[in-house]
C-alpha positions as CSV (number, residue, x, y, z in Angstrom):
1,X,31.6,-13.5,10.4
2,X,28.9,-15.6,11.2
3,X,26.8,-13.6,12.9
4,X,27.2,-11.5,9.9
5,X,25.9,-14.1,7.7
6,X,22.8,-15.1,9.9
7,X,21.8,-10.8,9.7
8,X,22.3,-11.2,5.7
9,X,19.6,-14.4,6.0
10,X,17.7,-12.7,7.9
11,X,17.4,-9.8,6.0
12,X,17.2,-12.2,2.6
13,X,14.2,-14.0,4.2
14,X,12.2,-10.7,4.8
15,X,12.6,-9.0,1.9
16,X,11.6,-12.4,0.1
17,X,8.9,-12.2,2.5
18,X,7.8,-8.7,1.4
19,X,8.4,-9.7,-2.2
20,X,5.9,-12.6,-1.9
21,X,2.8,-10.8,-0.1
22,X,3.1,-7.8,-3.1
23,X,3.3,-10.7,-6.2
24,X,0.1,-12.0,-3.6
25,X,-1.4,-8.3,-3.2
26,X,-0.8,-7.5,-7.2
27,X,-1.2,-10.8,-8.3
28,X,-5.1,-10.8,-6.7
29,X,-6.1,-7.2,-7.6
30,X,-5.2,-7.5,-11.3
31,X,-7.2,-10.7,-11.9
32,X,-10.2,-9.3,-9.7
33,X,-10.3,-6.1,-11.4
34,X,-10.0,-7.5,-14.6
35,X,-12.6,-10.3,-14.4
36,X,-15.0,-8.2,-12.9
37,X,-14.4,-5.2,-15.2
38,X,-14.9,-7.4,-18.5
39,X,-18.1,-8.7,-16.4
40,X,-19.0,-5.2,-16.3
41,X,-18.2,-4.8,-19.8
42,X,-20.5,-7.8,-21.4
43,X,-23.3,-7.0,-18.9
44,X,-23.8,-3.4,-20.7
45,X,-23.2,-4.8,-24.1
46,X,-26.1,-7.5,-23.2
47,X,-28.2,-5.6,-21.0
48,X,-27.7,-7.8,-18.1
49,X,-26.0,-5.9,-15.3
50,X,-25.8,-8.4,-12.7
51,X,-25.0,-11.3,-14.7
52,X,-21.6,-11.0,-16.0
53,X,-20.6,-9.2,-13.0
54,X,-21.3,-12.2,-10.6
55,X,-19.8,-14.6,-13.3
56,X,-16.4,-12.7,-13.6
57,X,-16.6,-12.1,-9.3
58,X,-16.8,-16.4,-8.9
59,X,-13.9,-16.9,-11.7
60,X,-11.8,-13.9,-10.6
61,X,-11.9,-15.3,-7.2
62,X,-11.0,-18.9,-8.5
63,X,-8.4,-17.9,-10.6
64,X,-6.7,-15.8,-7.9
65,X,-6.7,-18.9,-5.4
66,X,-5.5,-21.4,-8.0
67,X,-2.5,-18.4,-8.6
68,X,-2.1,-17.6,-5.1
69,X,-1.7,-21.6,-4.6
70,X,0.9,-21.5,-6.8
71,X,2.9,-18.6,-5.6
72,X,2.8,-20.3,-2.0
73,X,3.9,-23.8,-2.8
74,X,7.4,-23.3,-3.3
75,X,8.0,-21.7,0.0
76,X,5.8,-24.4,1.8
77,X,7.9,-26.8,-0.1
78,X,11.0,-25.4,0.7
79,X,9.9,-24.8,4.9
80,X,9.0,-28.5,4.8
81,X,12.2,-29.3,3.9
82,X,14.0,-27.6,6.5
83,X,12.0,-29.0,8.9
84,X,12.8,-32.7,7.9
85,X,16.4,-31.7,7.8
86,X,16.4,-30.1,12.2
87,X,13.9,-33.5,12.9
């Protein structure tokens, strides 16, 4: 029974695993694609291509950090944890 427990964690911890590199993958390409597509936008409504596109590139890239940052700190919350509870 217990072996069958620790092969039902096991399992658990990889499919969160999975789970939190696609909310990473999706969670980066939307905010990249939007920024730089409304960059692309304004910079043909104004007439200054590289402009915008740069602009929305810097904040797309900042904003996906800031929400990668956030999506990460539970589970490095949570693995520091464990490890003060085996010390």
């Amino acid at each position: 029974m217990k072996k069958e427990n620790e092969e039902n964690e096991e399992k658990f911890k990889i499919a969160y695993a999975i789970s939190l590199i696609t909310q990473i993958g999706v969670t980066v390409s939307v905010i990249t694609v939007l920024f730089i597509g409304l960059g692309y936008w304004a910079d043909g409504y104004f007439g200054t291509l590289p402009v915008f596109v740069i602009i929305g590139a810097i904040f797309s890239f900042v904003l996906s950090m800031f929400s990668v940052y956030r999506l990460v700190l539970p589970v490095m919350d949570k693995a520091g944890k464990e490890d003060e509870k085996k010390d």
